[in-house]
RODO-2510 file (C-alpha; in nm, 4 decimals, decimal comma):
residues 305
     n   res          X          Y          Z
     1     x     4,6841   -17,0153    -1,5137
     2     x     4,4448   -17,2965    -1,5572
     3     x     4,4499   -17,5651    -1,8806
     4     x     4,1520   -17,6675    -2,0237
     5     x     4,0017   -17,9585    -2,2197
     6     x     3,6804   -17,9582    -2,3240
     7     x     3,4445   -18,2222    -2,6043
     8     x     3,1169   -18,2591    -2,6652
     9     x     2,9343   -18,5122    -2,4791
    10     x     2,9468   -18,7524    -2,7606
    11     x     3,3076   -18,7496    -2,8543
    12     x     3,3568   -19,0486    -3,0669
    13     x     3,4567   -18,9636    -3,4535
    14     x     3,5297   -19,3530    -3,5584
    15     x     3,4442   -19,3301    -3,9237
    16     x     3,1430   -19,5808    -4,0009
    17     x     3,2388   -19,9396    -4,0814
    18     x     3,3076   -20,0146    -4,4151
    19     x     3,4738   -20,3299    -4,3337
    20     x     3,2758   -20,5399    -4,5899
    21     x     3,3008   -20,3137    -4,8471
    22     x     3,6389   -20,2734    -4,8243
    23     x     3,7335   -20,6309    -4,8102
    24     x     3,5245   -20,6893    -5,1361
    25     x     3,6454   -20,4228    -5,2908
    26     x     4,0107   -20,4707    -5,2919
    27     x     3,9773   -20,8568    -5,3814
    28     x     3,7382   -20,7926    -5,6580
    29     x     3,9804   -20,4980    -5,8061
    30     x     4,3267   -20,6951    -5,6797
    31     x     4,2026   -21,0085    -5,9056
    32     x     4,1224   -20,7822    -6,2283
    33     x     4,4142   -20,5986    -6,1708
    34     x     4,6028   -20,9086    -6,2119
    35     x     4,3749   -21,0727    -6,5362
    36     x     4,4481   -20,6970    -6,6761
    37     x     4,7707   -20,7126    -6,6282
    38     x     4,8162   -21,0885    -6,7841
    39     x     4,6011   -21,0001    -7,1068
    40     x     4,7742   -20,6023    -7,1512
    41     x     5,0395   -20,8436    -7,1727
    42     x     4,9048   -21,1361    -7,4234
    43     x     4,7554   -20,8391    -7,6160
    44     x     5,0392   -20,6401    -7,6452
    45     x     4,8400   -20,3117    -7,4878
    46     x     5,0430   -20,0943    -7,3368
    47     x     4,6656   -19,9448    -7,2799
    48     x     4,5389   -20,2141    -7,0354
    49     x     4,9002   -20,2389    -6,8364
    50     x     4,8930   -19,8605    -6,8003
    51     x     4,5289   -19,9009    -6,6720
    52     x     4,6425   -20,2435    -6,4722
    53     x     4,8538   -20,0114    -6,2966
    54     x     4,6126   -19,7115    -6,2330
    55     x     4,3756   -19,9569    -6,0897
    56     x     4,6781   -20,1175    -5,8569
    57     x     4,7281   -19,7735    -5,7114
    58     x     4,3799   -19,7229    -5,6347
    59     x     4,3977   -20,0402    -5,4962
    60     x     4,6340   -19,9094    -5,2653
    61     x     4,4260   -19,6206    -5,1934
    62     x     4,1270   -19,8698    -5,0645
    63     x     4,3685   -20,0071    -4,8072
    64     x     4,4718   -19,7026    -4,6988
    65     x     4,1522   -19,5869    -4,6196
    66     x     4,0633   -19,9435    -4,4780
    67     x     4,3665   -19,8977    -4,2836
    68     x     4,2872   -19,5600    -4,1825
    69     x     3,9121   -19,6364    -4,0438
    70     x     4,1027   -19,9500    -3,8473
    71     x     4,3323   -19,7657    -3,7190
    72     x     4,0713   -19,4850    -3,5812
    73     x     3,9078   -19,7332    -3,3843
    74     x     4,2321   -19,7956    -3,1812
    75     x     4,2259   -19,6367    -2,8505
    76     x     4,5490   -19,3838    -2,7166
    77     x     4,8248   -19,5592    -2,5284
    78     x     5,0936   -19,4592    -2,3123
    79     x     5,3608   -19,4144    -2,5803
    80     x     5,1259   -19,3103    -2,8512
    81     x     4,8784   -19,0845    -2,6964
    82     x     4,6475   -18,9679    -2,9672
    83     x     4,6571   -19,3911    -3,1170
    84     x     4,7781   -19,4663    -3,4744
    85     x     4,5675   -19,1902    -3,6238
    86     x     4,8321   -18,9986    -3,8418
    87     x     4,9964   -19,3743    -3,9900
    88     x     4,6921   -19,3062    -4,2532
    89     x     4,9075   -18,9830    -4,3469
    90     x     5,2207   -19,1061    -4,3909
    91     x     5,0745   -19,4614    -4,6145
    92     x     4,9342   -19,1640    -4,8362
    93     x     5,2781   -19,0188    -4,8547
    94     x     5,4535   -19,3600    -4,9010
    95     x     5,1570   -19,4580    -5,2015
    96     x     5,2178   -19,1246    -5,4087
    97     x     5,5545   -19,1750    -5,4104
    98     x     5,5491   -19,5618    -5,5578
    99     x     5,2710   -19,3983    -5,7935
   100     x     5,4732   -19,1861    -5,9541
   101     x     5,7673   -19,4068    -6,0028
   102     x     5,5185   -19,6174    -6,1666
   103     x     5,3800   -19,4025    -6,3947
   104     x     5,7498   -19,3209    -6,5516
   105     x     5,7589   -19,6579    -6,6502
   106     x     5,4764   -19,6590    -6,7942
   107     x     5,5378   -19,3179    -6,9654
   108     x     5,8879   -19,4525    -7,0541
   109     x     5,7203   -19,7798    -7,2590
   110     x     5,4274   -19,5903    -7,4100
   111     x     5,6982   -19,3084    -7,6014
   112     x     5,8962   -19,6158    -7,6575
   113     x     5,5709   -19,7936    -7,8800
   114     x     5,5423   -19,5016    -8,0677
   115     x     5,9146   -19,5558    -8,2522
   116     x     5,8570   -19,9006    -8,2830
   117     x     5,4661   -19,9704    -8,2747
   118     x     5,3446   -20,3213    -8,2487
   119     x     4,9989   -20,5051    -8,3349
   120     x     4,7262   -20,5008    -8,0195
   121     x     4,4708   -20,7043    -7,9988
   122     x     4,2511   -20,4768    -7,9826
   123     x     3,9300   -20,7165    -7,9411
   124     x     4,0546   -20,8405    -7,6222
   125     x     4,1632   -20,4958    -7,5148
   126     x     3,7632   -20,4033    -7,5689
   127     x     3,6413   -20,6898    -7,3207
   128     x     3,9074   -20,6344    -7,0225
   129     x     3,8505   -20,2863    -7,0163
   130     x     3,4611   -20,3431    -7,0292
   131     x     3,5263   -20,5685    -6,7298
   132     x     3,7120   -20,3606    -6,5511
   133     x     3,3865   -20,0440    -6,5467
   134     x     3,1623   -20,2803    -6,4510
   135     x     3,4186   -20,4033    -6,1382
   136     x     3,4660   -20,0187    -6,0417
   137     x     3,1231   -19,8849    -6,0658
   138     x     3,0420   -20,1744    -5,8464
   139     x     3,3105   -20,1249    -5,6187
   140     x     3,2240   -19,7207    -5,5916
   141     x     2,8297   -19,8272    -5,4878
   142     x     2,9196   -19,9787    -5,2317
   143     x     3,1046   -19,7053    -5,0845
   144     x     2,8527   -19,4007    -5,1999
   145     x     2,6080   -19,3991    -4,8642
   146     x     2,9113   -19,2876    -4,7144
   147     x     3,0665   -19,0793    -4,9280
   148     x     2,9536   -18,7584    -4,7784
   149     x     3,0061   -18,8681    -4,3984
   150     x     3,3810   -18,9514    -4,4474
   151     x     3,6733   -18,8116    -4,6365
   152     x     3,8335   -19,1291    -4,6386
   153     x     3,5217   -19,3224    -4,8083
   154     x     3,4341   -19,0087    -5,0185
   155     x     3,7982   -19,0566    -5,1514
   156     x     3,7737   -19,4565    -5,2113
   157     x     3,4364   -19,3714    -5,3701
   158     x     3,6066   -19,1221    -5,5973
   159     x     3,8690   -19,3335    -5,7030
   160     x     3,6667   -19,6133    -5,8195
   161     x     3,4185   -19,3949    -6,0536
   162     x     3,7214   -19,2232    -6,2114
   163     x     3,8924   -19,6257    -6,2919
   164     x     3,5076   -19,6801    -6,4496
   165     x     3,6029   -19,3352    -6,6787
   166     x     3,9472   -19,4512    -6,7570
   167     x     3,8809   -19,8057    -6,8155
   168     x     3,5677   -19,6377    -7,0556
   169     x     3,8653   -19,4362    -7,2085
   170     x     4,0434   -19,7955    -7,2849
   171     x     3,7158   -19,9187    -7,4455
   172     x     3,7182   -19,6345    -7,6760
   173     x     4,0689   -19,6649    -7,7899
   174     x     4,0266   -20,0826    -7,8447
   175     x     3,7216   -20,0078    -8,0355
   176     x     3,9017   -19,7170    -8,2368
   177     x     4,2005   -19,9574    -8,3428
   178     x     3,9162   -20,2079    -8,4844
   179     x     3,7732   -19,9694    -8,7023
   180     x     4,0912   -19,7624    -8,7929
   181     x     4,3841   -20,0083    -8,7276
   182     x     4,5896   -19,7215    -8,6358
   183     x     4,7623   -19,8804    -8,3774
   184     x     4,9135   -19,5945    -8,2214
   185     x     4,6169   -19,4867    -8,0497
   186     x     4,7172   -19,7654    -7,7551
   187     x     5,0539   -19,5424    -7,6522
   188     x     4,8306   -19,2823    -7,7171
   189     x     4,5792   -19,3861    -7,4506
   190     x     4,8487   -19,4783    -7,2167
   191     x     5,0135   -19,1550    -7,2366
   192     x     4,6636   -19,0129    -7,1538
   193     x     4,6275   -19,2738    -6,8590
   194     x     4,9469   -19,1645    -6,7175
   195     x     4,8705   -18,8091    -6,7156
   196     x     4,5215   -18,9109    -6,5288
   197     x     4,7586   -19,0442    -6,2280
   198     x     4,9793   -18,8223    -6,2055
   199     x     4,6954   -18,5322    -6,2095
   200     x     4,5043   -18,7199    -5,9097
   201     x     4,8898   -18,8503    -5,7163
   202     x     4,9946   -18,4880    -5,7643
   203     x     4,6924   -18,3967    -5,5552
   204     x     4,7464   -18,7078    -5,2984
   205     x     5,1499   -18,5946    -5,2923
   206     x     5,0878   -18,2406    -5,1654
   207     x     4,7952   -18,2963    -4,9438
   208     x     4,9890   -18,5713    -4,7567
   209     x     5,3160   -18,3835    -4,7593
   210     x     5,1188   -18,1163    -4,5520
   211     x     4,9355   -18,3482    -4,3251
   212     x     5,2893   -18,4748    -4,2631
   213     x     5,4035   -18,1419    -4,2054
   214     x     5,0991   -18,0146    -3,9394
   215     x     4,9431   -17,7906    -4,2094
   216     x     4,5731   -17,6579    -4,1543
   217     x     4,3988   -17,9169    -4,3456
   218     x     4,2883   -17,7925    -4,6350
   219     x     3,9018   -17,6422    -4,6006
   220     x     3,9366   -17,4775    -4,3067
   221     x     4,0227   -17,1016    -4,2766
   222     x     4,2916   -17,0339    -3,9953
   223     x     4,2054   -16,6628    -4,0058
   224     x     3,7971   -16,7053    -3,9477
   225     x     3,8964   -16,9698    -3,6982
   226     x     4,1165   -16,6827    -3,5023
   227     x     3,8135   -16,4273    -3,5014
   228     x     3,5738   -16,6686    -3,3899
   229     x     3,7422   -16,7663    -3,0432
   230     x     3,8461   -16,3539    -3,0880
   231     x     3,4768   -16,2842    -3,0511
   232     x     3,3879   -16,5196    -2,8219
   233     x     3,2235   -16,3732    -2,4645
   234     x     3,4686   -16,2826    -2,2075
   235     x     3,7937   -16,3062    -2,4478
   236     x     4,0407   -16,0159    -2,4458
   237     x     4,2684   -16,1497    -2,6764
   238     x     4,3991   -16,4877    -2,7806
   239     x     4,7519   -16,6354    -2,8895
   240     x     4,9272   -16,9832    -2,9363
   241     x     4,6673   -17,0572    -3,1911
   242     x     4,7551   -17,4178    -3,3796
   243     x     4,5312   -17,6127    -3,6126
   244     x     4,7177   -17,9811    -3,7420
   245     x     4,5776   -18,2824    -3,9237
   246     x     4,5910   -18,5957    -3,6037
   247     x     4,4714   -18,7867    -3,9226
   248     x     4,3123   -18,8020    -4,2906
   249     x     3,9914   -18,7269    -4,1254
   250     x     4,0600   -18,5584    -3,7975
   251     x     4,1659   -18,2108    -3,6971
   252     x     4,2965   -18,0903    -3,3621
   253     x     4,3440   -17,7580    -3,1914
   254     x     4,5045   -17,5135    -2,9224
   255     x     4,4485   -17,1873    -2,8261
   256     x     4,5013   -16,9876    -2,5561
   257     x     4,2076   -16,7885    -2,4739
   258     x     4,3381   -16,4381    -2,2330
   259     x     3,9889   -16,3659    -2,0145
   260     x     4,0580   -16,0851    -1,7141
   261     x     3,6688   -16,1338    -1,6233
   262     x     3,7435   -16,4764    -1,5186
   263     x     3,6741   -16,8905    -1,5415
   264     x     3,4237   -16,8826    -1,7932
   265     x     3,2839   -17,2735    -1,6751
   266     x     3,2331   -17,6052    -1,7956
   267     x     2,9235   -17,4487    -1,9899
   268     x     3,1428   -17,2367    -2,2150
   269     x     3,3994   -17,4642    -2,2886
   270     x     3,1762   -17,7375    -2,3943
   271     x     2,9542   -17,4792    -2,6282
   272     x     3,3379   -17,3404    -2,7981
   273     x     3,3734   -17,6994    -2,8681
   274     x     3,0425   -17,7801    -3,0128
   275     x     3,0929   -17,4839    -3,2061
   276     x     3,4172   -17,5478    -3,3419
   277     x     3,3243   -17,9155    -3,4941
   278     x     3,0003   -17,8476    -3,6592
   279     x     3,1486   -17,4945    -3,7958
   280     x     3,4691   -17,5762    -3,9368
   281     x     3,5151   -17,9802    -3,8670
   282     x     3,7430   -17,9420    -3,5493
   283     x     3,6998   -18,2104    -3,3410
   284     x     3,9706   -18,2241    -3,0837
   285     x     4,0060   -17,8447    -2,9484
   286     x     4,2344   -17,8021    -2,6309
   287     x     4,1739   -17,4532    -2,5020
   288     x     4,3571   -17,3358    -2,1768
   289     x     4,2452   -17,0307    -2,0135
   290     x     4,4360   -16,7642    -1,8768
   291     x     4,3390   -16,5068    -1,6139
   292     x     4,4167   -16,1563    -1,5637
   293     x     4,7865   -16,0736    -1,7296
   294     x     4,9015   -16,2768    -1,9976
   295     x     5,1999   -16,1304    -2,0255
   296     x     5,3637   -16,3867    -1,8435
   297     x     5,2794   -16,6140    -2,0553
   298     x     5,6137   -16,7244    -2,2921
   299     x     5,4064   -16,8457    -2,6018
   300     x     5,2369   -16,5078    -2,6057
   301     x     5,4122   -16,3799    -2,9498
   302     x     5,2644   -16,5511    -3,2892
   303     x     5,6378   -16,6278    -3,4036
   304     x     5,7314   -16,8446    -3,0708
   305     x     5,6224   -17,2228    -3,0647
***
């Protein structure tokens, strides 16, 4: 029986440095999320401190993804032997969860300001909310050249263009109260608001429950990744097939690959490999070969881990 590892020559998947970006990013949004916060408050908007709140969670969301590239860069040691990789997984698990306790508060107020509705300034709710799209369009530029390179900056991008939509949603309603004076449309908004979050932390609780859990990340198809190494040159059979997340951005896999004709080489391993990142995003395959019977192999059967 013989265990094989095999990567490309260039093996290094550090996402590109967004350091800057980052940095300026979560200062610029920290400080409005704070002046939002102050004048939801002064204006009696339950409107700007629902969106105050949607933009500290995405706030969050930049440092985990800061986090996450840091962490990447980290090299294995002896008690952690793949780095900090999956800490990005379980931040994303911890961030959800402080989301949604958030956004029953928020919920909780908004109903509340329906039964007993209370003047906004609706003027200053205009302006802060106008602020606020031009702080998150700027903040998604400067993450868009990478948007399609990296999940994690895709997602950082993402959440910044969707706080310029809300905050444009917060616009609408301040402008709506001026010209109607129906001042319900600010619980209104926030109950909107709310709903937003928990749409997009519904989608950030699941994924990171089954990154915590060592689900196939989501995208990749366990059952075309099975007849691929199936049809590979040389393979009988395979069996012990796993796919996990190591991290928001990484994949790893193992497989054991039954081939009677024997040791395939270095060549083969390395072109499986190749094959298996630019295909389906794997970049950390583990493949050991076996030779001649299998059958005494104890991880044979699909239900034994």
């Amino acid at each position: 029986m013989v265990h094989d590892h095999d990567h490309s020559a260039d093996h290094n998947h550090a996402p590109q440095d967004f350091g800057r970006a980052f940095a300026i990013g979560t200062a610029l949004n920290l400080a409005f999320v704070a002046i939002e916060f102050t004048y939801g408050v002064l204006a009696n908007s339950m409107a700007l401190i629902a969106d105050a709140g949607h933009n500290l969670g995405d706030v969050f969301g930049l440092l985990i993804a800061w986090g996450a590239a840091t962490l990447a860069r980290r090299p294995p040691s002896a008690r952690f032997t793949y780095g900090l990789r999956s800490s990005s997984i379980l931040a994303a698990l911890a961030n959800a969860a402080l989301l949604l306790i958030a956004v029953g508060a928020i919920a909780w107020e908004a109903v509340h300001r329906f039964s007993t509705p209370a003047p906004v300034a609706a003027k200053t709710v205009t302006l802060v909310a106008a602020i606020g799209i031009a702080i998150n369009l700027g903040t998604a530029l400067m993450f868009i050249s990478g948007r399609k390179q990296d999940i994690n900056i895709r997602g950082a991008y993402l959440h910044m263009a969707a706080d310029a939509a809300v905050s444009l949603g917060v616009v609408l309603a301040g402008i709506a109260i001026l010209m109607t004076g129906w001042t319900w449309i600010d619980p209104l908004v926030s109950l909107v608001i709310a709903g937003v979050i928990v749409w997009s932390t519904w989608s950030l609780l699941r994924d990171s429950l089954n990154m915590a859990l060592d689900a196939v990340p989501a995208g990749i198809d366990t059952v075309a990744v099975r007849a691929f190494l199936e049809r590979l040159e040389g393979v009988d059979r395979i069996h012990d097939l796993h796919i996990w997340p190591m991290s928001t951005t990484e994949t790893a896999l193992t497989c054991h690959l039954v081939m009677s004709k024997g040791h395939p080489g270095d060549a083969f391993l390395a072109g499986v490999a190749h094959d298996l990142e630019h295909r389906v995003k794997i970049m950390h395959p583990t493949l050991q070969i076996e030779i001649g019977d299998a059958g005494n192999c104890a991880l044979e059967p699909d239900h034994v881990v």
